[in-house]
C-alpha positions in Angstrom: -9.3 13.6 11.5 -11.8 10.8 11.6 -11.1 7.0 12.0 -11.1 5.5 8.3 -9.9 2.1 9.1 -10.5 0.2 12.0 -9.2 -3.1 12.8 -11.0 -4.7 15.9 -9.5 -7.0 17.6 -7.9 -9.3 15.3 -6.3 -12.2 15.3 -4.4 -13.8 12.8 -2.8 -17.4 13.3 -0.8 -19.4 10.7 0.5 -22.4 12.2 2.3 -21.3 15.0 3.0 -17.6 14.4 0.0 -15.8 15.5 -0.4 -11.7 15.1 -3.2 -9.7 17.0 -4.0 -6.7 16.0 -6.4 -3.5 17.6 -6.1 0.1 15.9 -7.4 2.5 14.1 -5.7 4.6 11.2 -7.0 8.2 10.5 -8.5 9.4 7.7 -6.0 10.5 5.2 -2.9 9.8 6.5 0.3 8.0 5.4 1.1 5.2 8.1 4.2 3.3 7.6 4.2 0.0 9.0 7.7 -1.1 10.5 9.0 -4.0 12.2 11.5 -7.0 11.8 11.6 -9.2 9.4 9.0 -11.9 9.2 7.1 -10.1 12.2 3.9 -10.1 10.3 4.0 -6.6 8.3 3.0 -8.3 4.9 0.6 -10.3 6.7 -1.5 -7.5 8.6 -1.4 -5.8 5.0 -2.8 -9.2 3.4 -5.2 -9.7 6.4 -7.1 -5.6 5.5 -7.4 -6.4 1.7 -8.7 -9.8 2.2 -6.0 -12.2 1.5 -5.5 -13.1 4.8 -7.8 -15.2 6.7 -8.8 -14.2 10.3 -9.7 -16.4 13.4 -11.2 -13.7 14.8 -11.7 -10.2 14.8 -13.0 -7.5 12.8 -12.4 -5.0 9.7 -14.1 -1.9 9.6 -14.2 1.0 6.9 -15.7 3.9 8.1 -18.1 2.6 10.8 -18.9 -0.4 7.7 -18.2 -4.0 8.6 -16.1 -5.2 5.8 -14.4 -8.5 7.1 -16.5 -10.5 4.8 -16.2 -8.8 2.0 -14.3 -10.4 -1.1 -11.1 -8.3 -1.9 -12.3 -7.0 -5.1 -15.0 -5.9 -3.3 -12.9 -3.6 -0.6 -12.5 0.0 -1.2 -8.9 -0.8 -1.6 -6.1 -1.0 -4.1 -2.9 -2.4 -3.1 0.6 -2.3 -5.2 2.8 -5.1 -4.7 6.5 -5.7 -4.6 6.4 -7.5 -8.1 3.9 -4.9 -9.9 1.7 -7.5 -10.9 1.8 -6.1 -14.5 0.5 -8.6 -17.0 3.0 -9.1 -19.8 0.5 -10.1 -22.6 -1.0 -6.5 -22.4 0.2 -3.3 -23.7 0.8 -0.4 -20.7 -2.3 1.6 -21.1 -4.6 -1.8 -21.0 -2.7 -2.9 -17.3 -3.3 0.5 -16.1 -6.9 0.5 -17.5 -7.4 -2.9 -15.7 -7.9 -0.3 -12.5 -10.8 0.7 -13.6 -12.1 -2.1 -15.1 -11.0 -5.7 -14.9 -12.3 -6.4 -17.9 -11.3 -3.4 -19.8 -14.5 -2.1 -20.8 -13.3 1.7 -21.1 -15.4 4.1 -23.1 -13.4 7.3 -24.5 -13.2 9.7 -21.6 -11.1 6.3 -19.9 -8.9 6.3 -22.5 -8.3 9.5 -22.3 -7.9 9.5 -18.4 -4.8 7.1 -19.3 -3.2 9.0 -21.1 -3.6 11.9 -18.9 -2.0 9.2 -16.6 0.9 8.0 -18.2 1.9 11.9 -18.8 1.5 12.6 -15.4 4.3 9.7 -14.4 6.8 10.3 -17.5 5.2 7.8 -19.6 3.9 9.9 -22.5 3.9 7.4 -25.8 4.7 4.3 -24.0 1.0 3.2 -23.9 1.1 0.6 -26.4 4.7 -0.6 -25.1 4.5 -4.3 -23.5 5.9 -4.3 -20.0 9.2 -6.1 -21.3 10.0 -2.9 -23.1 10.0 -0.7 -20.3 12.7 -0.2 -17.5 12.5 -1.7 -14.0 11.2 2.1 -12.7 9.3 2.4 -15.8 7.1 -0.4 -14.9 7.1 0.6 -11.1 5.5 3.9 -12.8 3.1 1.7 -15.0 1.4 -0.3 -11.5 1.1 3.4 -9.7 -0.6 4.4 -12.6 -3.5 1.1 -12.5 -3.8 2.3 -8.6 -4.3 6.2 -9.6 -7.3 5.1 -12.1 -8.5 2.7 -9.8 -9.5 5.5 -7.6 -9.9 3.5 -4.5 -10.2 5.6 -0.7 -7.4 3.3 0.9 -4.4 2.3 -0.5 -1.9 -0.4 0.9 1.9 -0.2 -0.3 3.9 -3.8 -0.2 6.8 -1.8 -0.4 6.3 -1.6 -4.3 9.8 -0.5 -5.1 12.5 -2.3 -3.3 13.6 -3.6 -5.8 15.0 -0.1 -7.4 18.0 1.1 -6.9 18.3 4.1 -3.6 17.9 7.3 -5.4 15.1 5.9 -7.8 13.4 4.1 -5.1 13.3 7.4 -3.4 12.3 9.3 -6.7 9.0 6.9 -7.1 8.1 6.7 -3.1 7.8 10.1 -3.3 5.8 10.4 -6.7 3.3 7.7 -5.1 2.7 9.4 -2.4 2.2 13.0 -3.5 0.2 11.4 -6.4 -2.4 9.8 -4.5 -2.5 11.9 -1.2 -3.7 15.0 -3.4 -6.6 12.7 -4.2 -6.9 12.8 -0.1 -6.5 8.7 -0.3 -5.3 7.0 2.9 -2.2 5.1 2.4 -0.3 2.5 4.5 2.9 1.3 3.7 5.7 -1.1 4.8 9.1 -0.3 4.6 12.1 -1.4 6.4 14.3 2.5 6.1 13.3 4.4 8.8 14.2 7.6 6.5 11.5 6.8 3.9 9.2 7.0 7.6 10.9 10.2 8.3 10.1 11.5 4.9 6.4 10.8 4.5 4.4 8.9 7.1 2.8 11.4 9.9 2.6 7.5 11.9 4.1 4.3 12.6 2.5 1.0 13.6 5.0 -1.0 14.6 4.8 -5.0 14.1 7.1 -7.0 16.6 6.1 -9.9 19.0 2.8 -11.0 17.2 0.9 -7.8 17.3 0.6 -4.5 15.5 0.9 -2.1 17.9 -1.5 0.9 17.4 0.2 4.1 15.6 2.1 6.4 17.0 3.2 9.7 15.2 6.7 9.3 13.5 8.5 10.9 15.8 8.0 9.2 18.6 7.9 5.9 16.9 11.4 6.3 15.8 13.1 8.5 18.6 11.4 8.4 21.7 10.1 4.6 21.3 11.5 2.5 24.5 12.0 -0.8 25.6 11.3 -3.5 22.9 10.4 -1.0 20.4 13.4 0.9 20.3 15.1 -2.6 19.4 12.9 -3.6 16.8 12.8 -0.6 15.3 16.4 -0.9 14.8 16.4 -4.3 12.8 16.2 -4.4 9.0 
């Protein structure tokens, strides 16, 4: 598969923690990024969709310079730990806000939320606030704004840590399947190695100020040696 995202020698400083950063992630895949806590995994994440500052380097999308570009200008969506629903709005408007910030949606979007919110168990709920929904409900809710966002690369903030094992499990799956049949490229932190296992073909490992280039699951988590193997054992 081709490169789809390429990060060229970047560096990242903030104060004095500093994280450098060259790789490329194929087109299509589901990377996980892994790493101890604090080691920069959030930060590499906020660095690709423009949150981040650089020092130096640069972001490429397809062969396409992108490291200037304004985040709402990236061809990416990215679903936070908090959902970043807004409470004033009913479900279908936060998920229609994918689309279009200012929810300008003729019929056929309308329609393509509701197709939406049946395809992740929230048939009806549409008008619902998200106060009136459950913790997973609302995790459901901010996959559903990504889905009709339609965007090539998708970044995961590990979106649903905040659930409980078994429902964290149930949604990590339904993200993924959901959005690799669209033949999106996702990358992901998480700190549980079996939610690697499970659906990431790679790992890029974050430990010691740099974002070590992928390596395929396997070999990330089994055959890694000398600081790896250590790291990859932290929480």
């Amino acid at each position: 598969m081709p490169d789809a995202l390429q990060l060229e020698q970047l560096l990242i400083r903030q104060g004095s923690f500093t994280l450098a950063a060259d790789l490329a992630v194929q087109s299509g895949s589901v990377t996980a990024i892994m790493g101890p806590s604090g080691g920069g995994k959030s930060t590499l994440l906020g660095a690709v969709a423009g949150f981040v500052p650089l020092e130096r380097g640069r972001v490429f999308w397809y062969g396409d310079d992108i490291t200037q570009s304004p985040p709402g200008q990236r061809p990416l969506s990215i679903l936070f730990q908090d959902n970043n629903l807004f409470p004033h709005l009913t479900i279908a408007q936060n998920i229609g806000l994918g689309r279009s910030p200012r929810l300008k949606l003729g019929t056929p979007e309308w329609s393509e939320i509701d197709t939406i919110l049946e395809r992740l168990g929230l048939a009806g709920m549409g008008k619902r606030k998200p106060s009136e929904l459950s913790g997973g409900q609302q995790s459901r809710a901010a996959l559903g704004r990504v889905l009709m966002a339609r965007r090539p690369l998708v970044l995961l903030d590990e979106p649903f840590a905040a659930l409980g094992p078994g429902l964290k499990q149930e949604m990590l799956d339904l993200a993924i399947s959901s959005l690799s049949e669209a033949g999106q490229t996702l990358v992901m932190v998480t700190h549980d190695p079996d939610d690697a296992r499970r659906v990431a073909g790679n790992v890029i490992v974050v430990a010691e100020g740099k974002a070590h280039a992928p390596l395929p699951t396997g070999q990330a988590l089994d055959g890694a040696t000398g600081p790896l193997r250590g790291y990859l054992a932290q929480p």
